[in-house]
DSSP file (Angstrom, degrees, kcal/mol; ACC not computed):
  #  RESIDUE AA STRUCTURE BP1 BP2  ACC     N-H-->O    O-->H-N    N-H-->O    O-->H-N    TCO  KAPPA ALPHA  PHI   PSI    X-CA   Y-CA   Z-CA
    1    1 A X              0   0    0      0, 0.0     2,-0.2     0, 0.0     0, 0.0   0.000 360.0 360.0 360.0 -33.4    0.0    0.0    0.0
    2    2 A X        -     0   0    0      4,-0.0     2,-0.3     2,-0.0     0, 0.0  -0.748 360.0-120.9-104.7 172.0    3.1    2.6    0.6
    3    3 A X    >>  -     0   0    0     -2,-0.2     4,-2.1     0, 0.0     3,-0.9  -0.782  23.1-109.5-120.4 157.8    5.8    2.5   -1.8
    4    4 A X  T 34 S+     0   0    0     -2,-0.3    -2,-0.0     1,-0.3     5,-0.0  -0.045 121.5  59.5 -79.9  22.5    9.5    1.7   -0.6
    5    5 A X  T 3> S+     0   0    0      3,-0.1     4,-1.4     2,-0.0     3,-0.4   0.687 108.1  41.0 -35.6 -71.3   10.0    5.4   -1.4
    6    6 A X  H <> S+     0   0    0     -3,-0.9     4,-1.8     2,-0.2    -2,-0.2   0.916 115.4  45.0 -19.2 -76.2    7.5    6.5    0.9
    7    7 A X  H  < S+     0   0    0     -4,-2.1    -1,-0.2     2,-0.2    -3,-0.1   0.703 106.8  60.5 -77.7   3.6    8.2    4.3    3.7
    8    8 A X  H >> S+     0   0    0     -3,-0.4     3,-2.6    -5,-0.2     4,-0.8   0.937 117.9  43.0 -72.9 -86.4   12.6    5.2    3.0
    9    9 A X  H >< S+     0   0    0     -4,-1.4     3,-0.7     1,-0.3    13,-0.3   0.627 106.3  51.8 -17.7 -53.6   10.9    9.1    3.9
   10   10 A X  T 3< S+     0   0    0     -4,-1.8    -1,-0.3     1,-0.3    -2,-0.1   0.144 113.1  49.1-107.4  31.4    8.7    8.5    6.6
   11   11 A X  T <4 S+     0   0    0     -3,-2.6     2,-0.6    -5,-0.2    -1,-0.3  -0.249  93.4  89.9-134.7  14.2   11.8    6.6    8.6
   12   12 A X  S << S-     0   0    0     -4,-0.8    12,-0.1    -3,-0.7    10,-0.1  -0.881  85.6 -98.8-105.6 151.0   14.5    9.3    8.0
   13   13 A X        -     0   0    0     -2,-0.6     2,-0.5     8,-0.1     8,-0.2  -0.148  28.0-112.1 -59.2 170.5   14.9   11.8   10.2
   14   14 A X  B >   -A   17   0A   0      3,-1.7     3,-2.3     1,-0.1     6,-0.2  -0.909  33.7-111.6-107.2 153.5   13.7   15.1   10.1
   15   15 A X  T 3  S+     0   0    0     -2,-0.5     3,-0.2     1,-0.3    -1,-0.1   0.817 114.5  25.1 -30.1 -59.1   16.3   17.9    9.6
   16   16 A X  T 3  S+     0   0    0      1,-0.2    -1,-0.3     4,-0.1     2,-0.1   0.127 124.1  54.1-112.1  45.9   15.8   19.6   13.3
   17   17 A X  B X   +A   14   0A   0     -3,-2.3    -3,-1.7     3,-0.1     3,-1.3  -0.396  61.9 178.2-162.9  86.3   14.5   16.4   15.0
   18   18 A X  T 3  S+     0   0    0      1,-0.2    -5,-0.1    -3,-0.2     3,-0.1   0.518  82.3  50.6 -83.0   3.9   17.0   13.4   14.5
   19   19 A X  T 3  S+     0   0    0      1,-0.1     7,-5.5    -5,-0.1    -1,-0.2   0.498 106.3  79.8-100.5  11.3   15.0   10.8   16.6
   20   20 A X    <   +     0   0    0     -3,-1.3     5,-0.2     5,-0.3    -1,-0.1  -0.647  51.2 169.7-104.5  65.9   12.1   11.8   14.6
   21   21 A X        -     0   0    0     -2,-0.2     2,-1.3     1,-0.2   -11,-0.1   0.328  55.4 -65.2 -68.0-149.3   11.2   10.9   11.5
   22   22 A X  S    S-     0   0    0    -13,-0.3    -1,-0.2     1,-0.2     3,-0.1  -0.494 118.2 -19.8-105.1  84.3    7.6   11.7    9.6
   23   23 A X  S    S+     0   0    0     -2,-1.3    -1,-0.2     1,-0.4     2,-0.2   0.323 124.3  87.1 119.0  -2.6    5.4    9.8   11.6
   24   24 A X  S    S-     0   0    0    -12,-0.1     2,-0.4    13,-0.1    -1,-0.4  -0.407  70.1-128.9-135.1 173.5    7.6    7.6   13.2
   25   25 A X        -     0   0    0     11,-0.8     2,-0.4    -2,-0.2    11,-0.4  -0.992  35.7-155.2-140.5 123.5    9.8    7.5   16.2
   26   26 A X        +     0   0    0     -7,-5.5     2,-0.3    -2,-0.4     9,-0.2  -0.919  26.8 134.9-125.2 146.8   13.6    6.4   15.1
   27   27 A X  B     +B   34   0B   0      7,-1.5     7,-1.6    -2,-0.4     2,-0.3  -0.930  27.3  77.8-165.8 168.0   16.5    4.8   17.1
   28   28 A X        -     0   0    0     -2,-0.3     2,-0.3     5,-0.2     5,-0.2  -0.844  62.9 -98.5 130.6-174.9   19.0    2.2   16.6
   29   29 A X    >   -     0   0    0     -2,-0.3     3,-3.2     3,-0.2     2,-0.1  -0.956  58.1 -63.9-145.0 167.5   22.4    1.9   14.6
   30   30 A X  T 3  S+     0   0    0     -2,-0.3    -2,-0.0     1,-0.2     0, 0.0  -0.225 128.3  26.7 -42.7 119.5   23.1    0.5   11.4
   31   31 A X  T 3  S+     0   0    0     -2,-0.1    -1,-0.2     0, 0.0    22,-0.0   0.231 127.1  52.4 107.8 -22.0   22.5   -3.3   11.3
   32   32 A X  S <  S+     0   0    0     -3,-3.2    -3,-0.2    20,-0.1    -2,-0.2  -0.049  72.2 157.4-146.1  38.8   19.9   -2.7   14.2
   33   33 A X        -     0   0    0     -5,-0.2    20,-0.4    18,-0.1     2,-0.3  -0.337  17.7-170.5 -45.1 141.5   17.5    0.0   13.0
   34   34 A X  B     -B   27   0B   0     -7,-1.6    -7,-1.5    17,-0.2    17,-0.2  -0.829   7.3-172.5-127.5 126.2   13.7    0.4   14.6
   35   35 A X  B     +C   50   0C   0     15,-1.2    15,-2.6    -2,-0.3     2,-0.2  -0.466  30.5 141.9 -95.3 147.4   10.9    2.7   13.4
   36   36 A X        -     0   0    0    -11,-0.4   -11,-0.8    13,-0.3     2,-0.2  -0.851  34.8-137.3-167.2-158.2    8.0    2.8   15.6
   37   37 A X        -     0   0    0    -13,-0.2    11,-0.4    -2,-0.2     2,-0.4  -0.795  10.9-172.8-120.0 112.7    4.9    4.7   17.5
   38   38 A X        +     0   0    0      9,-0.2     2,-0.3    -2,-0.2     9,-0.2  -0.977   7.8 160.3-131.0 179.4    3.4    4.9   20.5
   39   39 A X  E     -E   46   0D   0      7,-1.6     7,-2.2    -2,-0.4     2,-0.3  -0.980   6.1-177.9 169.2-174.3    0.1    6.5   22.4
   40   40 A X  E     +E   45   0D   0     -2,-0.3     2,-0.3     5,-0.2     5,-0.2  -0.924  11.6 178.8 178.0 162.1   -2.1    6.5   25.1
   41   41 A X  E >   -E   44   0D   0      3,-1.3     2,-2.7    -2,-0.3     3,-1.6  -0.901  63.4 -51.4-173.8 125.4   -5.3    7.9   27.1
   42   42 A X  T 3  S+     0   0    0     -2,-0.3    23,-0.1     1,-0.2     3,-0.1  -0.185 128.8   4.1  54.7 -36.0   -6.6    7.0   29.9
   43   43 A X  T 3  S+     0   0    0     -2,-2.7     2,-0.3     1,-0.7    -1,-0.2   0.146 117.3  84.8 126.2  18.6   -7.3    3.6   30.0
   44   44 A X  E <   +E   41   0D   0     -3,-1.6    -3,-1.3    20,-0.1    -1,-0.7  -0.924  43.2 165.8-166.4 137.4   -5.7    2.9   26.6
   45   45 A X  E     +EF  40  62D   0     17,-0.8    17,-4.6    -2,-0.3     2,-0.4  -0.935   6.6 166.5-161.6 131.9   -1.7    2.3   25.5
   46   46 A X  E     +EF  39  61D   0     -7,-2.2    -7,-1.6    -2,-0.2     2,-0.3  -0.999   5.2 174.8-148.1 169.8   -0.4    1.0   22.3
   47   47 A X  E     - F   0  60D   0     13,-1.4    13,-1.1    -2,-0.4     2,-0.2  -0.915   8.5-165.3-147.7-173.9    3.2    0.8   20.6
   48   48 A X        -     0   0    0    -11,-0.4     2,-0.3    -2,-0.3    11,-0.2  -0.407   5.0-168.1 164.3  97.1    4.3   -0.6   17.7
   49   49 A X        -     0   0    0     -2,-0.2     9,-1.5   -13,-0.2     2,-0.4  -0.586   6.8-157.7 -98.5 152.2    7.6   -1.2   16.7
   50   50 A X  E     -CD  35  57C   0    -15,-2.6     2,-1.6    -2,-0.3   -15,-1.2  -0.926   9.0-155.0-129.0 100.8    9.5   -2.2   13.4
   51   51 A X  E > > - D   0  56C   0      5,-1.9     3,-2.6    -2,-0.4     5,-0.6  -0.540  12.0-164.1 -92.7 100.4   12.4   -3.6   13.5
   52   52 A X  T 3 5S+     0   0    0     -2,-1.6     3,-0.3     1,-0.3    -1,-0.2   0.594  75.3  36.7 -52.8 -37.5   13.6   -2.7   10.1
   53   53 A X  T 3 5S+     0   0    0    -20,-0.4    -1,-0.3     1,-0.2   -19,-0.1   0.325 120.6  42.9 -97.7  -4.2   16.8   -5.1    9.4
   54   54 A X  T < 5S-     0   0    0     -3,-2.6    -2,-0.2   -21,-0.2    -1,-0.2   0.060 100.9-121.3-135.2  52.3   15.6   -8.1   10.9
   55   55 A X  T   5 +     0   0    0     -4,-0.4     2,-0.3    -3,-0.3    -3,-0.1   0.293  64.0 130.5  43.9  14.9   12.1   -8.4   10.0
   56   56 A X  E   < -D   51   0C   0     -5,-0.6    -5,-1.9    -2,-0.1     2,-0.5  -0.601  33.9-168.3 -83.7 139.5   10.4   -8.4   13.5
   57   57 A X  E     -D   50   0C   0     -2,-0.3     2,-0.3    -7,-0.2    -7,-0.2  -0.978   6.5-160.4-128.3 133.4    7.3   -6.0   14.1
   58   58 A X        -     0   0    0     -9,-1.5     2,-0.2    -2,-0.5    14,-0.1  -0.815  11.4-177.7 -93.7 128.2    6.3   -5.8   17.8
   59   59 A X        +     0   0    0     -2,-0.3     2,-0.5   -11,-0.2   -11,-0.2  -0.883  10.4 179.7-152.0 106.0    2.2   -4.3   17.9
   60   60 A X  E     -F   47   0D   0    -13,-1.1   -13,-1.4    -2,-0.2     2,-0.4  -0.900   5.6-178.2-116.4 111.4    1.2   -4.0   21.8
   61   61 A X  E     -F   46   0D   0     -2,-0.5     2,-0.3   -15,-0.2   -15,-0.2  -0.876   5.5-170.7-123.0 145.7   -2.1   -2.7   22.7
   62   62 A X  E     -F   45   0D   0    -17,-4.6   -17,-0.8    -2,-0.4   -19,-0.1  -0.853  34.8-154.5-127.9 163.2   -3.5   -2.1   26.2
   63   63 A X  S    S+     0   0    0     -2,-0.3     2,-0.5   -19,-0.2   -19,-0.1   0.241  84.9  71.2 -98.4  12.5   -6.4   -1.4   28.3
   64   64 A X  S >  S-     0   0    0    -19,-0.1     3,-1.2   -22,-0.0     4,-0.3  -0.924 100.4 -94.7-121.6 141.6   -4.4    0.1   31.0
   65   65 A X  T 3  S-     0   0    0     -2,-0.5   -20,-0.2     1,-0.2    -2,-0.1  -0.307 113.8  -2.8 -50.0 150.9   -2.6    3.3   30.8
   66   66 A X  T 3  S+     0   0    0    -22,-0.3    -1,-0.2     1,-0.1   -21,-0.1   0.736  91.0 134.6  10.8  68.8    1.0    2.2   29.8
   67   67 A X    <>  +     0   0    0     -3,-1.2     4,-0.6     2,-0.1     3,-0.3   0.477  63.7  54.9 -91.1 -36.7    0.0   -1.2   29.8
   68   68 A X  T >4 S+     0   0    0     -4,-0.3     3,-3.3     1,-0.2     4,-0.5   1.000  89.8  69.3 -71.5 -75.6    1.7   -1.8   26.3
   69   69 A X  T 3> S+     0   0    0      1,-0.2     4,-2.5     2,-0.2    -1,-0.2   0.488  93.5  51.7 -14.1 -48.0    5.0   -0.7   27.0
   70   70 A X  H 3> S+     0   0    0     -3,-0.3     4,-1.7     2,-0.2    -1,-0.2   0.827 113.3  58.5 -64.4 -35.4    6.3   -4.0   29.8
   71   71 A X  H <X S+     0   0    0     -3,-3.3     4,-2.3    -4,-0.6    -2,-0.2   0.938 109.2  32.5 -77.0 -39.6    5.0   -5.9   26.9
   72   72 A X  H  > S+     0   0    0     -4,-0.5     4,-0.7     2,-0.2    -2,-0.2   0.887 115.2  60.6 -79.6 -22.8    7.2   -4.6   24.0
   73   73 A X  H >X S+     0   0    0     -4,-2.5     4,-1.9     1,-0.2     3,-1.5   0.904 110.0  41.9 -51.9 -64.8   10.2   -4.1   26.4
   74   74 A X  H 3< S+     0   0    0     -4,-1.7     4,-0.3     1,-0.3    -1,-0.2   0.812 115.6  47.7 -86.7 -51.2   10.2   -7.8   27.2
   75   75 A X  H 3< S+     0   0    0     -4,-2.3    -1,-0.3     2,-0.2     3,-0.2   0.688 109.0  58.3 -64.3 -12.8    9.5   -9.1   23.3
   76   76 A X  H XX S+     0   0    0     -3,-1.5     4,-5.5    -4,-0.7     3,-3.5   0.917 105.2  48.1 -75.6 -56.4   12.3   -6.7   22.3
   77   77 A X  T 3< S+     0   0    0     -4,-1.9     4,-0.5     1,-0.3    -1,-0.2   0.487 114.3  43.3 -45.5  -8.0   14.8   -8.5   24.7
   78   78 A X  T 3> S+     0   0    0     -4,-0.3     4,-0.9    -3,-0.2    -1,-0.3   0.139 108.7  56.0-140.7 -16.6   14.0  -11.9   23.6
   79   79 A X  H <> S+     0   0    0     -3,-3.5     4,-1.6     2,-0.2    -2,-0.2   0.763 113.9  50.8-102.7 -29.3   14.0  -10.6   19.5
   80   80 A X  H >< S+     0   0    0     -4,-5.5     3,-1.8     2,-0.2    -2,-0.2   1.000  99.4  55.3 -52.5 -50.7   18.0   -9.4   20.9
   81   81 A X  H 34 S+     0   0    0     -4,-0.5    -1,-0.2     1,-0.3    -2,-0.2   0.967 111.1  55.9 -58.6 -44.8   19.1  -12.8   22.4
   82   82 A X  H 3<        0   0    0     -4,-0.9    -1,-0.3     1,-0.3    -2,-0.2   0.851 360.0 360.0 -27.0 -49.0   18.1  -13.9   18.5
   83   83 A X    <<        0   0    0     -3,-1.8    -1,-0.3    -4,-1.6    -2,-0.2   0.565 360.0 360.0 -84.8 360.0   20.1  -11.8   17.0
């Protein structure tokens, strides 16, 4: 649905916000890149991470405020020991 144009854009940074990309949240190094999101309410948490160079996506949604968050922290650690 996006073209690999598109989604190269909306994972660079932006010129005066380099953990920021256009829509996206960015971090990493070469060889271990992740693109993501998160947000929250209320009673409501999600996140939703991409890990761009070894094919994993982490998608955590909660019904508790930052309810998500314990969950992708923990699947991230377990998609490291992989790598």
């Amino acid at each position: 649905l996006v073209s690999e144009k598109s989604r190269e854009r909306m994972w660079s940074p932006k010129p005066k916000s380099p953990d920021y990309g256009y829509g996206f949240g960015l971090r990493g190094t070469p060889g271990n890149r992740t693109v993501g999101h998160t947000g929250g309410f209320p009673g409501i948490n999600s996140a939703l991470e991409i890990h761009l160079d070894t094919g994993f996506t982490v998608a955590a949604m909660s019904n508790y405020d930052r309810g998500a968050m314990p969950i992708v922290d923990k699947i991230n650690e377990l998609i490291r020991r992989l790598e």
